[in-house]
C-alpha positions as CSV (number, residue, x, y, z in Angstrom):
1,X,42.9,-117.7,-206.5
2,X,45.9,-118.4,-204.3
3,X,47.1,-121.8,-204.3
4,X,46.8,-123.8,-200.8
5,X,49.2,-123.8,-198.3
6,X,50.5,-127.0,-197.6
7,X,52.0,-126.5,-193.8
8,X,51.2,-125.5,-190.9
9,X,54.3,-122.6,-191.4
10,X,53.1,-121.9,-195.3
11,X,49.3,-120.9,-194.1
12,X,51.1,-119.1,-191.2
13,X,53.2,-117.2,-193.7
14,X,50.0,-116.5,-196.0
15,X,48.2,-115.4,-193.0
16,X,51.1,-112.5,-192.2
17,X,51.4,-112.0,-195.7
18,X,47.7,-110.5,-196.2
19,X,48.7,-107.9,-193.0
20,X,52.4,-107.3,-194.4
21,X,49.9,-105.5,-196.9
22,X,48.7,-103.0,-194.8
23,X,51.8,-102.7,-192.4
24,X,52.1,-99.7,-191.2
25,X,48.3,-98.0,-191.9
26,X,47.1,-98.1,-189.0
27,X,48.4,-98.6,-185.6
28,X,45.8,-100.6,-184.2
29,X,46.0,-103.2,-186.7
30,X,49.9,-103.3,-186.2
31,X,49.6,-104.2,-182.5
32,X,46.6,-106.7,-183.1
33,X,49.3,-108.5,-185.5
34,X,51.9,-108.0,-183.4
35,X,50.2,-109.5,-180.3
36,X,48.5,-112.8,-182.5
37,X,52.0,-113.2,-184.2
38,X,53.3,-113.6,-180.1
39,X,50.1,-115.9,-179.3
40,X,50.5,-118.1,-181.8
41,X,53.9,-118.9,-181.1
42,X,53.2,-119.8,-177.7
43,X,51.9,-123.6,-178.1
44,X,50.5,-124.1,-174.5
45,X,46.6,-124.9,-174.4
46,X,46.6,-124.3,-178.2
47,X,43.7,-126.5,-179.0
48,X,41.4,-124.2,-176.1
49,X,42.4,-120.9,-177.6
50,X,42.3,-122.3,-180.8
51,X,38.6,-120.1,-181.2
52,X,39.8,-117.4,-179.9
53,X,42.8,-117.3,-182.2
54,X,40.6,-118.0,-185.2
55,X,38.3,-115.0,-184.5
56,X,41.5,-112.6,-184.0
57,X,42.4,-113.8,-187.3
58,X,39.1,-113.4,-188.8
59,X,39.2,-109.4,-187.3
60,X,42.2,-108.6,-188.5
61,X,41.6,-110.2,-191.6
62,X,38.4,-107.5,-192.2
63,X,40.8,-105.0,-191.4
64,X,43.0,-105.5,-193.9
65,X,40.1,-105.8,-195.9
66,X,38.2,-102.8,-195.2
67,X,41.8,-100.9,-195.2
68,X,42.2,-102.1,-198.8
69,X,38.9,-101.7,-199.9
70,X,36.9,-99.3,-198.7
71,X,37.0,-95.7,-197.8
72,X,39.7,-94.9,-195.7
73,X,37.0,-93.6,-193.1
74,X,35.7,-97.0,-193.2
75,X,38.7,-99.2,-192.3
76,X,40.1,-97.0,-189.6
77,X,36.4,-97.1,-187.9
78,X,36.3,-100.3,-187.9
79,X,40.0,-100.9,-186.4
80,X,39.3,-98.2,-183.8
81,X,35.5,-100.3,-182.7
82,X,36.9,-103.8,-183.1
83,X,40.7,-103.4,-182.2
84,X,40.7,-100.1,-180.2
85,X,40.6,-99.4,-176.4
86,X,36.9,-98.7,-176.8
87,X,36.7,-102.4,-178.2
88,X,33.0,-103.0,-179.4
89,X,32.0,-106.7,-181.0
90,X,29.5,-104.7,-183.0
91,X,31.2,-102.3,-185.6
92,X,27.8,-100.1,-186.2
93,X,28.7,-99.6,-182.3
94,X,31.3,-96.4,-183.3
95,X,29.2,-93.4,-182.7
96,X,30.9,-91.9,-179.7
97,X,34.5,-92.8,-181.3
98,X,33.8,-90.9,-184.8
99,X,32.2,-90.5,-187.9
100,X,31.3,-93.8,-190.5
């Protein structure tokens, strides 16, 4: 077990640590870090998007996950229901984008 961050800027760095592991597998996840990385910088209103940040965290975390994990079919279904254009909150929700 990792040990705990003791900063705001040491759980932010352990946060893009866990998708610096999968950097560059898939191109949806890329952008969803990209765009969270700019949100989180910007500190206007952060206490009423703080949900909304915590569940983009949360999906990109099972990304990462499932990328690492599981079958590669798996994780890049996931990222194309849950991060794609044909975003879906339900990832059994994938039939018309492919095969799980």
């Amino acid at each position: 077990m990792r040990a705990r961050p003791q900063s705001r800027t040491e759980t932010r760095d352990a946060l893009f640590a866990e998708f610096a592991l999968v950097k560059g597998a898939n191109r949806l996840l890329d952008q969803h870090v990209a765009r969270l990385a700019v949100d989180l910088d910007i500190k206007d209103n952060i206490e009423l998007r703080s949900r909304a940040l915590v569940e983009v965290m949360a999906v990109g975390l099972q990304a990462v996950q499932l990328l690492v994990m599981a079958e590669s079919n798996v994780g890049e279904e996931f990222c194309a229901a849950r991060l794609g254009e044909h975003l879906s909150r339900n990832f059994w929700d994938v039939a018309s984008i492919g095969d799980v």
